[in-house]
C-alpha positions as CSV (number, residue, x, y, z in Angstrom):
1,X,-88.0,-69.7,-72.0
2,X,-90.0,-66.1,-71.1
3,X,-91.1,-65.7,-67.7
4,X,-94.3,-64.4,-66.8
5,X,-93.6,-61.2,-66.1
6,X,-91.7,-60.7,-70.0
7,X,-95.2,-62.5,-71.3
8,X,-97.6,-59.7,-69.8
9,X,-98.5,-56.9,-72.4
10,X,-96.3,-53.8,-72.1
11,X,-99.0,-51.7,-70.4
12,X,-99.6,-53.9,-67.1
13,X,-95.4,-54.0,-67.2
14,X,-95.4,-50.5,-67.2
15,X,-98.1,-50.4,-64.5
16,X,-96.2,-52.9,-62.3
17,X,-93.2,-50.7,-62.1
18,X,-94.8,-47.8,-61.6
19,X,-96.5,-49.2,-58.7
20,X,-93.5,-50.6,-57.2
21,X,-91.5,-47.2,-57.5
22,X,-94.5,-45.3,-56.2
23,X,-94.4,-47.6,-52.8
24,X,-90.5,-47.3,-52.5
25,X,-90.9,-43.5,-52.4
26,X,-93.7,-43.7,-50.2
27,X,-91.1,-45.7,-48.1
28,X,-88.8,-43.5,-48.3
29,X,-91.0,-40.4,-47.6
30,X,-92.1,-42.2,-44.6
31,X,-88.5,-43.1,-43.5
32,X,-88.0,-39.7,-44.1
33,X,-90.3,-38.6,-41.9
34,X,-89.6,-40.9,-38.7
35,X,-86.3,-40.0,-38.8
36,X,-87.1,-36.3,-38.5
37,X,-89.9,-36.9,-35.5
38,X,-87.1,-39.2,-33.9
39,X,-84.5,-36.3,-34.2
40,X,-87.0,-33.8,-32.7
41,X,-87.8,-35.4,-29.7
42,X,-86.6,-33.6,-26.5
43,X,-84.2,-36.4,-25.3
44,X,-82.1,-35.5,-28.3
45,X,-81.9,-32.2,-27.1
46,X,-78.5,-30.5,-25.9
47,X,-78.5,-31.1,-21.5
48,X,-74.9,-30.5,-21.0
49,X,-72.2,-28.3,-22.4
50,X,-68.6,-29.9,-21.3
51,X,-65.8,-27.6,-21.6
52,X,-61.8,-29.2,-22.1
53,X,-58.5,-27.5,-22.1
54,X,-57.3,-24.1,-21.3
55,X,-60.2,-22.7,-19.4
56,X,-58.3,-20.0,-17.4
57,X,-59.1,-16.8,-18.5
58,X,-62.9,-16.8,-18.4
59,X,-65.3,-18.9,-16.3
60,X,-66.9,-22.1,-17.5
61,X,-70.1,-20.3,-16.8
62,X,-69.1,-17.4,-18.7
63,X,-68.1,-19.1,-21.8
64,X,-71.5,-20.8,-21.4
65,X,-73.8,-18.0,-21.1
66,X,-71.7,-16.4,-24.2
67,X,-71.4,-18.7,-26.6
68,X,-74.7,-21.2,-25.5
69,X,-77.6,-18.5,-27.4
70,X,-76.0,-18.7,-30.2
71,X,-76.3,-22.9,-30.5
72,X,-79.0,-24.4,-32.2
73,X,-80.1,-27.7,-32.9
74,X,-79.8,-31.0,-31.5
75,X,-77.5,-33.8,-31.7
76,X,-78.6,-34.4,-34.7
77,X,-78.7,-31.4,-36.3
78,X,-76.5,-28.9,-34.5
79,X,-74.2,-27.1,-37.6
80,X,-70.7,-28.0,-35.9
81,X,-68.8,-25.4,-37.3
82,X,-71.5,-22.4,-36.6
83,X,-70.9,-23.6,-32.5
84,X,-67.5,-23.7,-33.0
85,X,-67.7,-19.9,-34.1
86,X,-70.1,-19.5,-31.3
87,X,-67.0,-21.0,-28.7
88,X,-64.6,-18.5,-30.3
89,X,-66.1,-15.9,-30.5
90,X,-66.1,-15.7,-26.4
91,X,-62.8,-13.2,-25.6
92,X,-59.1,-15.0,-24.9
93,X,-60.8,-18.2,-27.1
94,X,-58.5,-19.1,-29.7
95,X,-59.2,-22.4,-30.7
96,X,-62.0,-25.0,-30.5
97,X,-63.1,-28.5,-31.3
98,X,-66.4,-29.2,-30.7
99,X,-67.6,-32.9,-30.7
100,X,-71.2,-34.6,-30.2
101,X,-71.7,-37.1,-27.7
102,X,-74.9,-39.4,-27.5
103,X,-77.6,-38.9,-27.0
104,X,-77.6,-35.0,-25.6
105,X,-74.1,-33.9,-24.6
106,X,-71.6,-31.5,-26.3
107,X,-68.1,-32.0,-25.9
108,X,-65.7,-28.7,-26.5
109,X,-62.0,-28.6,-26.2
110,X,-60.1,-24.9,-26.0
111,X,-57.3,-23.6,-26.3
112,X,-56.9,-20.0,-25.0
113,X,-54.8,-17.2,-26.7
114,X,-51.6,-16.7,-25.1
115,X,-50.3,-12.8,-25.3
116,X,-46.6,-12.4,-26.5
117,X,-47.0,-8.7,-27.3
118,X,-49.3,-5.3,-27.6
119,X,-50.4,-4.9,-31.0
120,X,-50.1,-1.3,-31.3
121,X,-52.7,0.2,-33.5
122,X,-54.1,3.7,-34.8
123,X,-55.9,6.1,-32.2
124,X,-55.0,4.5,-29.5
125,X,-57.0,0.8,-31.0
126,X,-54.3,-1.3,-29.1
127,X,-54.4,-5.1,-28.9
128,X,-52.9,-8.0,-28.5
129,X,-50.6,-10.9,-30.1
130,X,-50.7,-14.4,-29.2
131,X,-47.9,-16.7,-29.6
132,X,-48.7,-18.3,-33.1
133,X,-48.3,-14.4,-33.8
134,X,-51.8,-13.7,-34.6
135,X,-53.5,-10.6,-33.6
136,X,-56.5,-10.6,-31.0
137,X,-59.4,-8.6,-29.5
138,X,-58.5,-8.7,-25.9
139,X,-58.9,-6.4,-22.3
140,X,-55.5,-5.6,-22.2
141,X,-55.9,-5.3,-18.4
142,X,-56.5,-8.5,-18.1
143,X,-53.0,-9.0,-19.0
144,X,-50.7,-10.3,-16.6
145,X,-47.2,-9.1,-17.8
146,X,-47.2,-5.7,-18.0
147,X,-43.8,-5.8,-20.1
148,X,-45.2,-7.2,-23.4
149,X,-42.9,-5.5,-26.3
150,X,-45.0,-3.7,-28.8
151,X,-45.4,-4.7,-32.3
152,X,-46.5,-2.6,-34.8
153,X,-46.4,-3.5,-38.8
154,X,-48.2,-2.7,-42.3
155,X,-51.4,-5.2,-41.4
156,X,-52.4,-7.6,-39.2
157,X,-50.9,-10.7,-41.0
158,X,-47.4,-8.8,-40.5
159,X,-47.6,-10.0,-36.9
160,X,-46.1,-12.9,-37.6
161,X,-42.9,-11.9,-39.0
162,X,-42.7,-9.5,-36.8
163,X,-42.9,-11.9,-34.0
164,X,-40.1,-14.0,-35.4
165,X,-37.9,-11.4,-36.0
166,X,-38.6,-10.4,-32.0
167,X,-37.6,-14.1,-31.6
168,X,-34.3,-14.0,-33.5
169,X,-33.5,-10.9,-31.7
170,X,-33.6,-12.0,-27.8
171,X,-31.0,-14.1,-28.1
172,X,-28.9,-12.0,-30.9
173,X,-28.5,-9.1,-28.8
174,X,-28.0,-11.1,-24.8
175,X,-24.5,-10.4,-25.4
176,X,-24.8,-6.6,-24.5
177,X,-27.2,-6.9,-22.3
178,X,-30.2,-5.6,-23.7
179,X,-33.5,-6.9,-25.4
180,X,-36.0,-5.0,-27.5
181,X,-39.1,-3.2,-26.4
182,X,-40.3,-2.4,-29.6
183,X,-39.9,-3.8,-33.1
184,X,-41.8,-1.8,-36.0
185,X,-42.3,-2.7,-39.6
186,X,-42.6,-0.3,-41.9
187,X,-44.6,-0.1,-45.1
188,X,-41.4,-0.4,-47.4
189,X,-40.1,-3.7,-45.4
190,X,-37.8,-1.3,-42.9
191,X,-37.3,-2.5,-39.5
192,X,-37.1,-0.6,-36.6
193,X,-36.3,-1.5,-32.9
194,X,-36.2,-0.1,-29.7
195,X,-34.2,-1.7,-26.6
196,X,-35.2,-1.2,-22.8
197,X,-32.3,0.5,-22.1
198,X,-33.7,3.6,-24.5
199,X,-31.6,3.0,-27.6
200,X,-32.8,3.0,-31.1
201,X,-31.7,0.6,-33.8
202,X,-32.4,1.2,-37.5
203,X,-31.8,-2.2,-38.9
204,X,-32.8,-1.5,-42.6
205,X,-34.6,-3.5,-45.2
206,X,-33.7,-7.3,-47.0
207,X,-34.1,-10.7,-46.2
208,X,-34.1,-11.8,-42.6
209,X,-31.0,-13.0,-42.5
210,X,-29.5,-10.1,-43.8
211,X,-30.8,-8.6,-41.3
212,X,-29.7,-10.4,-38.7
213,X,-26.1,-10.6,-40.7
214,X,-25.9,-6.7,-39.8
215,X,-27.2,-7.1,-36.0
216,X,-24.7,-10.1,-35.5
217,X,-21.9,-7.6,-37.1
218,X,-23.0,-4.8,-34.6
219,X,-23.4,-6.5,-31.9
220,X,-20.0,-8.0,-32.3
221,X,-18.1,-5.0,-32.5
222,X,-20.2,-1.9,-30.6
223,X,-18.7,-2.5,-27.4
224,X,-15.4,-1.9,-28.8
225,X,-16.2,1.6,-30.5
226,X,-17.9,3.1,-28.2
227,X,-15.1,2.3,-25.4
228,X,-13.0,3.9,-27.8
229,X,-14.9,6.9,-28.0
230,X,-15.5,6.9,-24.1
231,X,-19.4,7.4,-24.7
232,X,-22.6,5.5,-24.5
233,X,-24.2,5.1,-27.0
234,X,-28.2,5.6,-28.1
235,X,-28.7,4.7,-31.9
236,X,-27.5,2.7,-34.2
237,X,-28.0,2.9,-38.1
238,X,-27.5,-0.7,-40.0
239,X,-28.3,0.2,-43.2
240,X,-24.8,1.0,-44.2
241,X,-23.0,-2.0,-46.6
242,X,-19.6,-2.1,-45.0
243,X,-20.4,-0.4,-41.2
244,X,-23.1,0.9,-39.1
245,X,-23.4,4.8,-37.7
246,X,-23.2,5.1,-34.2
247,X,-24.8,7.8,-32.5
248,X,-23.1,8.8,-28.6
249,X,-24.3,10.3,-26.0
250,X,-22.7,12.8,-24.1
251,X,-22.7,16.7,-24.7
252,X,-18.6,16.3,-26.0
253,X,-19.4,13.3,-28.6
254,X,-20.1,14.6,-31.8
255,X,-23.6,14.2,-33.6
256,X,-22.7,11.4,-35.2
257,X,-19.5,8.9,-35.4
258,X,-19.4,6.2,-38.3
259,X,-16.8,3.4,-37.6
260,X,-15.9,0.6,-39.9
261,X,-16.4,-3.0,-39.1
262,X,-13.8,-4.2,-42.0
């Protein structure tokens, strides 16, 4: 059996429907509407800024005054990610999480940089590397060591490797009682350190073991060559297959003395 809506002639159908979609978008448009007068009323509007975490190298009122121009919105329509830029942007500000809390509070949890090293850079441009071995714009007298190794590679995202390699080495070289100041990469994948008692190590290129195959190999036996010699040594060339060259100090050591490790 029809129903008597299917028995009206097609034109009032058609007018029907078009008056019932033309009320639902006016619903919606009005819906629309109240929700964005309801999200610009005042009491929606940011009162407190809440700082968690590592808060030690700048103020809570200094991260404030830095990073708060540069919020906008409300709890409704603050971009998240543009105020978590703002937050680390502020100096020694690594990471942030910034969270929303009803109806006009902001919630943001830091986490600071932490300087391992100096990032030595061209012209004097030195800065700083933090301990996931990224590279940072920091005072570097606002450092509290003042015996950071240096670091200095092809680019930036070399930092890294460089600071595992620093890593691998403390422990590698404990045995003769020294630890590296500096530890360069070079464009070609070279390595290069220098220990605080003034020596120079050329470690070469290849993998990082094979690198640290050589060191182990040099540390293990130096000791014994240069008491043999009855010199000090102050550089050290790795980059030979079956030995290292061992440069001694002293005006009767010759320029240079290579020994065998076989």
């Amino acid at each position: 059996m029809a129903t008597a809506a299917s028995s009206l002639p097609p034109d009032v159908r058609m007018m029907n429907a078009t008056a019932v979609a033309i009320v639902a978008l006016a619903g919606a448009v009005l819906l629309a509407a109240g929700a964005a007068w309801v999200a610009r009323q005042p009491v929606f509007a940011f009162r407190s800024i809440r700082l968690e975490g590592e808060v030690t190298r700048n103020s809570a009122a200094t991260i404030r005054a830095n990073a708060a121009p540069r919020l906008a919105g409300n709890y409704f329509t603050l971009d998240l990610q543009a105020a978590r830029r703002a937050f680390e942007s502020v100096p020694w500000v690594r990471h942030v999480v910034v969270q929303r809390v009803f109806p006009n509070r902001l919630v943001v949890k830091m986490e600071e940089h932490h300087p391992v090293a100096v990032w030595k850079g061209d012209e004097g441009n030195d800065r700083l590397v933090n301990s996931y071995g990224e590279v940072f714009e920091a005072n570097l007298g606002d450092v509290d060591d003042d015996d950071l190794p240096e670091f200095s590679g092809r680019d930036d995202e070399s930092a890294a490797a460089i600071l595992a390699m620093y890593r691998r080495l403390l422990p590698l070289l404990k045995p003769l009682d020294v630890a590296p100041t500096r530890v360069a990469l070079s464009g070609r994948g070279s390595w290069q350190v220098e220990l605080d008692n003034g020596a120079e190590l050329e470690l070469g290129r290849g993998t990082d073991d094979e690198v640290m195959a050589r060191t182990a190999r040099f540390v293990r036996t130096v000791t014994q060559v240069a008491a043999r010699q009855r010199r000090g040594w102050d550089r050290a060339d790795l980059r030979h297959a079956d030995g290292y060259a061992l440069r001694l100090k002293g005006p009767l050591a010759p320029a240079a003395a290579s020994e065998s490790t076989d």
